[in-house]
C-alpha positions in Angstrom: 19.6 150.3 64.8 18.1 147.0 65.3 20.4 145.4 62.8 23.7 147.1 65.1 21.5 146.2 68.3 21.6 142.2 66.9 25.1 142.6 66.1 26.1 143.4 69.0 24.0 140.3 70.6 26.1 137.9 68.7 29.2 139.2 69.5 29.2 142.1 66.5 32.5 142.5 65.5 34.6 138.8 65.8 34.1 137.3 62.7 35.1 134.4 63.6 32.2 133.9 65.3 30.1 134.9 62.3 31.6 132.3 60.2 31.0 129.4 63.2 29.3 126.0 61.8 28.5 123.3 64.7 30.7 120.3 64.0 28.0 117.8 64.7 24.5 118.2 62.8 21.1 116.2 63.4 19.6 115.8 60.3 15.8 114.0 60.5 14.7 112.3 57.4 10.5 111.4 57.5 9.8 108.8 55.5 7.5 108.7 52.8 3.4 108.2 53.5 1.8 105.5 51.7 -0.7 107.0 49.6 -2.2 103.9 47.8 -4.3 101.2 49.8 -6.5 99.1 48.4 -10.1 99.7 48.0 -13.3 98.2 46.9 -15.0 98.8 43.6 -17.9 101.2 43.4 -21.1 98.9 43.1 -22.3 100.8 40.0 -18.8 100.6 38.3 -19.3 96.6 39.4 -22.4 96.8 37.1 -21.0 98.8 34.8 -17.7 96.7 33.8 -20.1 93.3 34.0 -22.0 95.0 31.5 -19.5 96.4 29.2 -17.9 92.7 29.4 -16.9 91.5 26.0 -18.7 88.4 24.9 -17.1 86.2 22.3 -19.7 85.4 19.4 -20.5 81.8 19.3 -19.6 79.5 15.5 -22.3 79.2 13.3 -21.3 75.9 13.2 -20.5 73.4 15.8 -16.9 72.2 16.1 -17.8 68.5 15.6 -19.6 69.6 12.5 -16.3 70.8 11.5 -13.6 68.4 9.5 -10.8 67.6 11.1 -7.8 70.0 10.8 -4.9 67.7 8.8 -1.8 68.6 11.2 0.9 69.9 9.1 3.6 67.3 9.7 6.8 69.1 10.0 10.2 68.0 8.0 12.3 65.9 10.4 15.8 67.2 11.4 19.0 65.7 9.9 19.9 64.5 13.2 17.1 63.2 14.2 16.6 60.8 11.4 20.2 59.9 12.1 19.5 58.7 15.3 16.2 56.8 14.2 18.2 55.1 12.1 20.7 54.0 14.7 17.8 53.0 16.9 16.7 50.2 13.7 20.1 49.2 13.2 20.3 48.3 17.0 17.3 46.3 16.9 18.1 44.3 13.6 21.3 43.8 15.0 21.1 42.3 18.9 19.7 39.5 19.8 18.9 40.8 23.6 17.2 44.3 24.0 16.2 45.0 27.7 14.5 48.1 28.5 15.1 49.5 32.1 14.0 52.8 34.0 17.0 54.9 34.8 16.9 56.9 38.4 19.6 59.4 38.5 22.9 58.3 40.3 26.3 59.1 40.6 29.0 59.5 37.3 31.2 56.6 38.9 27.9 54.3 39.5 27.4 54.4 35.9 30.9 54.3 34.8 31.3 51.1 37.0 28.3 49.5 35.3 29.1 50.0 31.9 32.6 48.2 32.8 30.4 45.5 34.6 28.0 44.5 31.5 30.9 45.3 28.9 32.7 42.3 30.4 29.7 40.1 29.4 29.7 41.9 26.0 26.1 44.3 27.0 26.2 47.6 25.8 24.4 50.6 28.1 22.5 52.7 25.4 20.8 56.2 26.4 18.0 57.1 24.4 15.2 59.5 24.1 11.4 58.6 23.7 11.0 61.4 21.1 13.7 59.1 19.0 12.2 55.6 20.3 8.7 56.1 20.2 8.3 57.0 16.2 10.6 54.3 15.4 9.1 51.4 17.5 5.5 52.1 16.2 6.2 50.8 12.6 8.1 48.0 13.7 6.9 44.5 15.1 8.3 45.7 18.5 5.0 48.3 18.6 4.2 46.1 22.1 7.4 47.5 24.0 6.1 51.5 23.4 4.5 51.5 26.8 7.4 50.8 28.4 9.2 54.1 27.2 7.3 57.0 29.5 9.6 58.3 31.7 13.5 58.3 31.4 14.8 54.9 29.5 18.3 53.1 28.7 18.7 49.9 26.8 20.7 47.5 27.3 21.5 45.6 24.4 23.9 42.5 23.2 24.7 40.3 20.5 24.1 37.2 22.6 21.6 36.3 25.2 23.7 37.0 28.3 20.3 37.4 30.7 21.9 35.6 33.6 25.4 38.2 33.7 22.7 41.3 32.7 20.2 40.2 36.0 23.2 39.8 38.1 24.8 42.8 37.3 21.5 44.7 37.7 21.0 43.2 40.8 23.3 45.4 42.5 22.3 48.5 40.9 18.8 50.0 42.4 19.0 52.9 40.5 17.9 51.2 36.8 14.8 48.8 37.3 14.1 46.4 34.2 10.6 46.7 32.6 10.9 43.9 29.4 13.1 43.0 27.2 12.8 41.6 23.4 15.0 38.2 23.5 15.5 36.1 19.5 12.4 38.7 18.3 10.1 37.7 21.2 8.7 40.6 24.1 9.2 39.0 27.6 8.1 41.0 30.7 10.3 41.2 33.9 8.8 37.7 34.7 9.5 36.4 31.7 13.0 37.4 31.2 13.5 35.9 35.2 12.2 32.7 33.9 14.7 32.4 30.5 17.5 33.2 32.8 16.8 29.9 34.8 17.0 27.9 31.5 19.7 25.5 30.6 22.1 26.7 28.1 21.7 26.0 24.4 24.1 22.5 24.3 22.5 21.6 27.1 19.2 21.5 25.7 20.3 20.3 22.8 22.2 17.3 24.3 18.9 16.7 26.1 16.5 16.7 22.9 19.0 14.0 21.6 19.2 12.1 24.1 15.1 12.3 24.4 14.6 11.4 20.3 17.6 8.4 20.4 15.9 6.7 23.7 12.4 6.6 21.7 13.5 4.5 18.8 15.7 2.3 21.2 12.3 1.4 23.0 10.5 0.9 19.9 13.0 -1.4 18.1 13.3 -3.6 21.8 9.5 -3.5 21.3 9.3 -5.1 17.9 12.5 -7.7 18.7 10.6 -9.0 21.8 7.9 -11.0 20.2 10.3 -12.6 17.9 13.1 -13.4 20.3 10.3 -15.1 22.2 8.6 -17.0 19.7 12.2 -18.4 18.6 13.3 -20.1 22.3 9.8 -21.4 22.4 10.3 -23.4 18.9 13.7 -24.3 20.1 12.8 -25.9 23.5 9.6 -27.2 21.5 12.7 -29.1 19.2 14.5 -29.7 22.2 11.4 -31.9 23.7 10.9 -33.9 20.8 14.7 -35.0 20.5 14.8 -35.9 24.0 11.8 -37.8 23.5 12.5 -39.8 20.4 15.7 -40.8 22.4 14.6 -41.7 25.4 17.1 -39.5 27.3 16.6 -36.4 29.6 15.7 -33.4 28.1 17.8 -30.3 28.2 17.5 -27.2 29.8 15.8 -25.1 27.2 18.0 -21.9 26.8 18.2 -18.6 28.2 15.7 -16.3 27.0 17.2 -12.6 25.2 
C-alpha cells in the first residue's frame, strides 16, 4: 500500500516519467583540508636528539703532525699535450706575443678584427689557462702567468708590428692589453706604449752611425789642429826673416787651416 500510494504520487503508471533525468546537474566538489602544518619540536625530544647527536671521534694525531699526502698526478690527455705543444711552438716562433683580456662581443666584431691585424701579419690566438698556465711555468716567460686569470687571447706575430696592433686595438673596447713579451723581453701596457713611439730599426741604425762616424771626425780635427798651427807659425816666422834680410815689406803670413 504505501509503495502503490507513492506510485501514484509520482505519476504511477507513465513511465516516461520514471525514467526522467534533469538535463542540467550541480555537482559541488570540496576541496581537500590541509592536514599537515608545521609545528614545533617537543622540548624533551629537543633534548633528546641534541643528546643522541653523533660526535665524530677526534685523530690521535694532529693533521700537521701528519706528512703531506703526494697528489697522485694524473696522465695528461693526448690532446692536451697537443695543444701545450702548440702553445711552445708559438712562443719560440714570434717575435711579438701580447696578451689581452677578451670581453664578449659580437661574431662580426671579431671576424672584422682578425681581418684588421691579419693585414699587418698579427694572428688572434684563443687559448685556455688550463693549457697556458702549465706551459708558461717552465719557461723564462714564468713573469706573464699573472696575466692569464680570467678569459685571454694572444695576439702574436713574426715581426714587431706594435704600432698597427695598438691602433687596431684602439678601436676595439672589448679586448684590453695586459703585456706583451717583445724580442724575449716582458713589457707591461706602459711599456709596450713606450716601444711603439720608437723609431724604426734603419732609423736607429742610421742614427748610431751617424753618432760613431761624427766622434772620430772630432777627434782627428782635434789632433790636426795643433800641427796645422804650429806650421803657419814657422812659416810666417820664415816669412819675417826673409823680409828682413832684404830689406823689403814683409808678406802677409798665410791663411790659417
Amino acid at each position: 500500500a504505501p509503495a502503490a500510494k507513492m506510485a501514484a504520487l509520482s505519476g504511477g503508471g507513465a513511465p516516461w516519467r520514471r525514467g526522467w533525468v534533469p538535463v542540467l546537474q550541480l555537482v559541488r566538489r570540496g576541496s581537500k583540508a590541509v592536514t599537515r602544518h608545521w609545528k614545533a619540536m617537543h622540548f624533551q625530544r629537543q633534548k633528546l636528539m641534541a643528546v643522541t647527536e653523533y660526535l665524530a671521534p677526534r685523530p690521535a694525531v694532529p693533521p700537521r703532525c701528519l706528512a703531506p699526502r703526494r697528489e697522485t698526478r694524473e696522465e695528461d690527455e693526448g690532446y692536451a699535450r697537443l695543444l701545450r705543444r702548440q702553445v711552445e711552438q708559438l712562443f719560440r716562433a714570434s717575435r711579438m706575443v701580447a696578451v689581452c683580456q677578451y670581453n664578449s662581443m659580437p661574431d662580426e666584431d671579431v671576424v672584422l678584427m682578425r681581418q684588421y691585424l691579419r693585414k699587418h701579419n698579427i694572428e688572434v690566438k684563443f687559448v685556455l689557462n688550463e693549457i697556458v698556465r702549465p706551459v708558461l711555468s717552465q719557461s723564462k716567460y714564468k713573469n706573464l702567468l699573472p696575466l692569464f686569470v680570467a678569459r685571454n687571447i694572444l695576439l702574436v706575430s713574426p715581426e714587431t708590428r706594435v704600432k698597427e696592433m695598438l691602433r687596431v686595438l684602439k678601436g676595439v673596447p672589448q679586448v684590453n692589453l695586459l703585456g706583451a713579451c717583445i724580442d724575449d723581453t716582458i713589457l707591461s701596457k706602459q711599456g709596450v706604449e713606450s716601444f711603439a713611439k720608437l723609431p724604426t730599426l734603419e732609423v736607429s741604425q742610421g742614427q748610431t752611425v751617424g753618432a760613431l762616424t761624427l766622434l772620430p771626425s772630432q777627434t782627428s780635427s782635434l789632433l790636426q789642429r795643433g800641427p796645422a798651427h804650429l806650421a803657419a807659425l814657422l812659416d810666417q816666422h820664415i816669412q819675417q826673416l826673409r823680409a828682413g834680410g832684404t830689406g823689403g815689406p814683409a808678406e802677409p803670413p798665410p791663411a790659417q787651416s
